[in-house]
N, C-alpha and C positions, 0 to 999 in steps of 0.2 A: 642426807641429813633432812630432817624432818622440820623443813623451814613454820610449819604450821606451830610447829612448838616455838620458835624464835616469837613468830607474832605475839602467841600467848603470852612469852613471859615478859616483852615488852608492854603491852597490857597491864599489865600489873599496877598497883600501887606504888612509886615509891618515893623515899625522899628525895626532897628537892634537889640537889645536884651531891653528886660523887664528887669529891675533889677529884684531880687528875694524877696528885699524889699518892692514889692510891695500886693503881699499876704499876708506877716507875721505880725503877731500881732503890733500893739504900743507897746513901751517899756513900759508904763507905766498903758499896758490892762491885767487885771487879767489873769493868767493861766485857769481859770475856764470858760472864755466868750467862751468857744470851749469842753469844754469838760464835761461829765455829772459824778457829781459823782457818780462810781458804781464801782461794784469790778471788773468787767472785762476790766474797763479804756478805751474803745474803744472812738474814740474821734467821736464826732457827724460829724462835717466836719473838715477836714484835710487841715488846711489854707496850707500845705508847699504842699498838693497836689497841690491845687488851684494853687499855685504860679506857679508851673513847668507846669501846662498847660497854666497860661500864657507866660508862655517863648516861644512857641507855636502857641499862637492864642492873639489876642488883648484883652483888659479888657474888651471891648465891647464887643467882640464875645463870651466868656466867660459868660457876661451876658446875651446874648443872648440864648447859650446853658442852663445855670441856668433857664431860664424862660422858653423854653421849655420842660427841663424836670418837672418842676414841675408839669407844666399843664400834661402832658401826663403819670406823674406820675398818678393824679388824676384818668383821665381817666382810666388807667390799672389797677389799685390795686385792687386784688383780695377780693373778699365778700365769706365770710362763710353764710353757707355751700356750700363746692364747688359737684357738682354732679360727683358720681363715672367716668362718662362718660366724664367730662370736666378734669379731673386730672392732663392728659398730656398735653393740650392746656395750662390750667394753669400756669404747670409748664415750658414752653416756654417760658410765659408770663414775671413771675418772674422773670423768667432764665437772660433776654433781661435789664426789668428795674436794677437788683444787676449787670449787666456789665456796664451799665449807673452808677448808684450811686459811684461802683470804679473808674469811669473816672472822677468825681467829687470830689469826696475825704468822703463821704457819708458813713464812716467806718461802724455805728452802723445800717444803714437800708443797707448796703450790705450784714453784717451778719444776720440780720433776714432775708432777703429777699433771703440766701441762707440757712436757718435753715426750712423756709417754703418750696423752691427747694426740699429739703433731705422728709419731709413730704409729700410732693405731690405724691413725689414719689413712697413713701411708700405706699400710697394708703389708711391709715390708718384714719379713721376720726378724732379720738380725736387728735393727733397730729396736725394733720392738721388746726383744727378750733384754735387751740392752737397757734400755728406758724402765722395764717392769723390777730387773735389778737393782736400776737407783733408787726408784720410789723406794723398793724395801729399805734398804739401806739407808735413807731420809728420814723415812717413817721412825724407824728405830732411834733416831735421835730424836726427832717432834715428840713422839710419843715420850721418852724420859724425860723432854723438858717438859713436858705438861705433866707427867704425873709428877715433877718436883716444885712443881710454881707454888708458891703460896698466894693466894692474890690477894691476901690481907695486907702482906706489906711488899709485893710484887718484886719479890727475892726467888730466885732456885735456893731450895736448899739442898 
């Protein structure tokens, strides 16, 4: 992610403060539109994150950073099997997009995306093609919940 652009568009102009209401759920939006059932409860995006980087940056730049992490998501996400000799590049790679996914609120693909860091590392194959499996698998739900956010009234729809 191209943190240069993040500075820019906090740079910016803008009004005086975002309510916080503006990321958080409808009152009347299930507890579940954000979160997967699973025993480790990790929420897929973290609307209250979302919110506090609007406070920050405009809805619009917010969306604008959403849309280029996805795509550049796309573009980086690592393919099993990764060659002995790519391990460490790899693990840069990860490394960069799971500090993107925390600036998002992208709870569930920053821990895979930091469970595959720990296996890259290792060097260990099985882990690894293990680890590059969940990222996709994670990704695939981060990515629907952001292309469904509205972060007008900070609902999936």
């Amino acid at each position: 992610m191209r943190l240069g652009f993040l500075k820019k568009l906090s740079d910016r102009d803008r009004p005086a403060a975002t309510p916080a209401a503006e990321a958080a759920p409808a009152p009347d939006a299930p507890d579940a539109i954000a979160v997967i059932d699973d025993a480790d409860a990790l929420v897929v995006i973290d609307l209250s994150r979302l919110g506090e980087l609007m406070q920050v940056l405009s809805t619009d730049a917010v969306r604008q950073l959403i849309l280029i992490f996805l795509s550049e998501t796309e573009a980086e996400l690592p393919a099993a099997p990764v060659a002995p000799e790519e391990t460490a590049a790899t693990a840069r790679r990860v490394h960069k997009l799971a500090g993107t996914a925390a600036v998002l609120g992208a709870q569930r693909f920053h821990a895979a995306l930091g469970t595959a860091e720990t296996a890259l590392k290792s060097g260990e194959c099985g882990p690894i093609e293990a680890a590059i499996a969940d990222v996709h698998r994670v990704w695939a739900a981060t990515k629907a919940r952001l292309e469904m956010l509205d972060l007008d009234t900070g609902v999936v729809t």
